[in-house]
N, C-alpha and C positions, 0 to 999 in steps of 0.2 A: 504493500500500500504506500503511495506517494506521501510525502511528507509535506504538509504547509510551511511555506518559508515566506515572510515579510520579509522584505528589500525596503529600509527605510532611507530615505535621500531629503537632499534639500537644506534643510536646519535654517537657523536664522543671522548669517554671518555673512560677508562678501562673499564666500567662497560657494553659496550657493549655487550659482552655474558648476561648479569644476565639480561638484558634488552629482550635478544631477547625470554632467556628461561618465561621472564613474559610474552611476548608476545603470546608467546604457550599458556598458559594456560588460557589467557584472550578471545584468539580466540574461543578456544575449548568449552567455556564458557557462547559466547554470544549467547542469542536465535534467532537460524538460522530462525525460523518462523516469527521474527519480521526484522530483520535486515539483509542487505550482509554486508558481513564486508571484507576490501579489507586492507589489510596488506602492510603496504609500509615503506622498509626499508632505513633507512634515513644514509647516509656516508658521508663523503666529496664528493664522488667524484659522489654521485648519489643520488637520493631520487627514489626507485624503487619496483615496484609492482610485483610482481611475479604471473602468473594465475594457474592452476590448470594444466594446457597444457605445464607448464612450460617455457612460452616465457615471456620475461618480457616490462614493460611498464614504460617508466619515467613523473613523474610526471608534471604539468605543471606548474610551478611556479607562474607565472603570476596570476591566480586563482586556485591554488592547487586543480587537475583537470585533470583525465586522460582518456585518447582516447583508449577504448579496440578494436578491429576489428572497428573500423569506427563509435565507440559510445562514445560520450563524457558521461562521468560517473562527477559529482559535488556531494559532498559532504554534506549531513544534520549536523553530528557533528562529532568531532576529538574524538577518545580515545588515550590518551598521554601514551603511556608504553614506553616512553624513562627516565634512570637512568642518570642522568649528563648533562652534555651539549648536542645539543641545546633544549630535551623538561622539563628540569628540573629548569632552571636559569633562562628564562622570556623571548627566543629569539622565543620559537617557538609561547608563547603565544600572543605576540606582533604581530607576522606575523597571525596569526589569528585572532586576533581583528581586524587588518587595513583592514581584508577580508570578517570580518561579519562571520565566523563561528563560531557557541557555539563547546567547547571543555570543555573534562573532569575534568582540574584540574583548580589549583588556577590562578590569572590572573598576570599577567607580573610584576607589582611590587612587588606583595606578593613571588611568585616566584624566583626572584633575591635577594631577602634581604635573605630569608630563606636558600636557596643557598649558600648563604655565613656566615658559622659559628661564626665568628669574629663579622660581622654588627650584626648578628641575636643575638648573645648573648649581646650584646649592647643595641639594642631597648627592647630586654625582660628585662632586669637589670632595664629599665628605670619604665618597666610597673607595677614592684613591685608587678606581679601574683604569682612568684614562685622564692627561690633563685639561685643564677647563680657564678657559682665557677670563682675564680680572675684566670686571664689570660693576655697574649701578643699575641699581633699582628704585624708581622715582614714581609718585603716583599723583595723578591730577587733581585730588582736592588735601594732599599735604603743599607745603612749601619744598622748594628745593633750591639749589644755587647749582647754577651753569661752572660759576668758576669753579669751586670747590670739589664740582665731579673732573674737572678737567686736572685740576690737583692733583689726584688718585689716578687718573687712567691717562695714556698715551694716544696720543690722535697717532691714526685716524681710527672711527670707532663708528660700529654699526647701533643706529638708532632702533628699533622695532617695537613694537606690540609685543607686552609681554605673552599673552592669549591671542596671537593672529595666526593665523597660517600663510599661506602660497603669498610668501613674501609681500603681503599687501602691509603699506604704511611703510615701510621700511626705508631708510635712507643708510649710505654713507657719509661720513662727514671728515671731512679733512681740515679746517679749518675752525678756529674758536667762533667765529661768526655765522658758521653755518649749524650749531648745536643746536637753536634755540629755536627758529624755523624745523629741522627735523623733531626736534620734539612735538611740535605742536601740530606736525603732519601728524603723527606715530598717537596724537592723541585726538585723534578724530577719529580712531581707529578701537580703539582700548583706555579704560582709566587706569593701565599698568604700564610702563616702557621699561624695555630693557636696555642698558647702554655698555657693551662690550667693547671690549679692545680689539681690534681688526689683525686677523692672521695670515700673513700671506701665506699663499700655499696653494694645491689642489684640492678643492673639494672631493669626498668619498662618501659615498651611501650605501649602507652594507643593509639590506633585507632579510626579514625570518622570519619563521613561524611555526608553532606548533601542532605536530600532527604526527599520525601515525608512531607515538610514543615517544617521541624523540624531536630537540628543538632542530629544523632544519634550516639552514644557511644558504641563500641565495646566491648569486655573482655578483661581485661588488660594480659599481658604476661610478665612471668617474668624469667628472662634468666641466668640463670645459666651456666657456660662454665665450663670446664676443663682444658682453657688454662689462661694464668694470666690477658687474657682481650679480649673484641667480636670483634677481627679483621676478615679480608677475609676467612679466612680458616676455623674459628669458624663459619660465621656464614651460611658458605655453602657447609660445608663438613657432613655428617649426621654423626652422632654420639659423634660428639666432644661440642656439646651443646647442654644440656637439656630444652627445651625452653615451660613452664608450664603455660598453660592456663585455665582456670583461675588462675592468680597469688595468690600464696597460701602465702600473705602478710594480717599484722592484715589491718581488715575494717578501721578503723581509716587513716591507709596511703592511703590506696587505696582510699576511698575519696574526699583525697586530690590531688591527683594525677587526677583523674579524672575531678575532679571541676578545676583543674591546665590548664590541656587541654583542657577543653571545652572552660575557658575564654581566653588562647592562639591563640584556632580557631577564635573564633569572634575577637580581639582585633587587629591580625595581618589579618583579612580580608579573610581568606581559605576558599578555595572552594573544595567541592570535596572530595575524599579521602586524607588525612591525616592521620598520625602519629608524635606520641610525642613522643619522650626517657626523660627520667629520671636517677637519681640515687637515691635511699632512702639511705642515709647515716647508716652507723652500728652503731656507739657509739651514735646519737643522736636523730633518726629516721627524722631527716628533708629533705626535698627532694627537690633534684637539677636540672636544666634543664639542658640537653644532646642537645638535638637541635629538630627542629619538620622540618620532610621529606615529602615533599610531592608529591611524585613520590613512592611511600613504594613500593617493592619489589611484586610481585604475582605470582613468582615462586614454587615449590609445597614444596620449603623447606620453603616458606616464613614467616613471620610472621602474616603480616593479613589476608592470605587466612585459615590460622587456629583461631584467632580471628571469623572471618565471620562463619566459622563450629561452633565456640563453641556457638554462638548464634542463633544457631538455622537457621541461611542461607544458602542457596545453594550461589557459588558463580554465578552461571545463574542469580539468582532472586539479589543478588548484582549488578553484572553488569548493570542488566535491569535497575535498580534503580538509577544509575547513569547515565546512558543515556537519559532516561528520564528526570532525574535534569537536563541534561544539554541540552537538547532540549525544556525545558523549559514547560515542561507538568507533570502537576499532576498525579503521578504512583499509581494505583490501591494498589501495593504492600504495608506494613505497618508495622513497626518494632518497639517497645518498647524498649529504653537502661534498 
């Protein structure tokens, strides 16, 4: 008997498009032989299902739970394709827990810490898996001084949302005079900012995820831009970054990088699919945490839906593999990192 699988997208953050295009691709994905998968897209002002007859259906909150022609349809497990808030920070996994449904990604605390750059590079700093570039944390209804952060950290330094994704708000800033303008971009965006110190280097994105009993390891990607750094536009506009997988980094980093992320996933408790960023520094080759996502993109510019090809998966036999994990059943399927 087919299982019912909710495909939830949307959420209520910028990244609502990039969400919805992962959605597509997740749907188009799952095997229609084992699963229905009923897509329900999550806004403020609605959580709603769309049928194929194109009438739609709202969901039922009370036990997320929808009534198609006079059939209540309940759910076997969630697949989380929302980028941001509320399936990326821990709100929707909490509402799934208090209801007993298994869902895709990590659970409610892992979640919300991750979610926020600023905590998340805090508890990693503490775990001493991997180094973590010095930074501030400043919030828009305390006080703060431009000089005094500039005091403590070295230009040039990335602005961002502490809680943003797909590099929206984000700046660089080279200059004392350009801090204060990126701050007040970065808070139109979030009442949190993070202000790091800037790593030269090559970006690295190591992917993972659990399944089939064992955390499995991805091909890392290594991401080359054309523009002076992987914001919005780089990293979903095609052409403007070359994004090479397998990372054509010496073995030695890669490694590390890998062993970096793997004890990341266990230490901060991840479920699911995950991603890590890094930076391999140029003049030293040491490597520095960027932040670990766990909502990773699966749109068809994405990063780990190429990952998953370069190892040899289908993303069908992916998905399957996480559904399973999270249904709580041993999957036929089987993958060597």
């Amino acid at each position: 008997m087919k299982k019912n699988i909710a495909l939830v997208a949307g959420g209520y953050s910028g990244e609502y498009v990039i969400s919805v295009q992962s959605a597509a691709v997740i749907e188009k994905n799952i095997d229609a032989a084992l699963y229905d998968v009923y897509k329900i897209i999550i806004t403020r002002e609605s959580w709603l299902y769309t049928a194929p007859d194109g009438r739609g259906y709202e969901v039922d909150k009370n036990d997320f739970s929808l009534t198609v022609e006079g059939r209540k349809i309940s759910f076997d497990a969630v697949f989380i394709g929302i980028h941001g808030t509320p399936g990326e920070d821990g709100r929707l996994q909490g509402y799934f827990e208090m209801l007993g449904i298994p869902y895709t990604s990590c659970g409610m605390v892992t979640s919300a810490l991750t979610f926020n750059k600023s905590y998340c590079n805090k508890v990693v700093a503490q775990l001493n898996v991997v180094n973590v570039s010095k930074s501030a944390h400043i919030f828009r209804d305390k006080p703060y001084d431009t000089t005094a952060i500039l005091s403590q950290l070295r230009l040039p330094v990335f602005v961002k949302p502490a809680e943003g994704g797909s590099s929206i708000g984000m700046s660089k800033v080279n200059t004392a005079e350009e801090l204060q303008p990126a701050i007040e971009k970065a808070f139109k965006e979030d009442s949190q900012i993070l202000i790091e110190e800037f790593i030269k280097g090559t970006e690295v994105t190591c992917g993972m995820f659990y399944a089939s009993g064992k955390l499995n390891v991805l091909p890392l990607t290594e991401i080359r831009s054309s523009k002076e750094f992987f914001d919005y536009e780089a990293k979903y506009t095609p052409g403007i970054t070359n994004e090479v997988t397998p990372a054509e980094i010496p073995e030695a980093a890669a490694a590390q990088i890998r062993s970096a992320a793997q004890e990341l996933y266990v230490r901060l408790n991840c479920k699911g699919i995950v991603r890590a960023d890094f930076i391999l520094e140029e003049s030293t080759g040491n490597v520095y945490f960027l932040e670990v996502n766990t909502m990773p993109g699966q749109s068809e510019n994405s990063l780990v839906p190429q990952q998953v090809r370069a190892a040899g998966l289908t993303l069908q036999a992916f998905y399957g593999m996480l559904i399973e994990e999270c249904l709580g059943k041993k999957n036929t399927l089987t993958f060597n990192a």
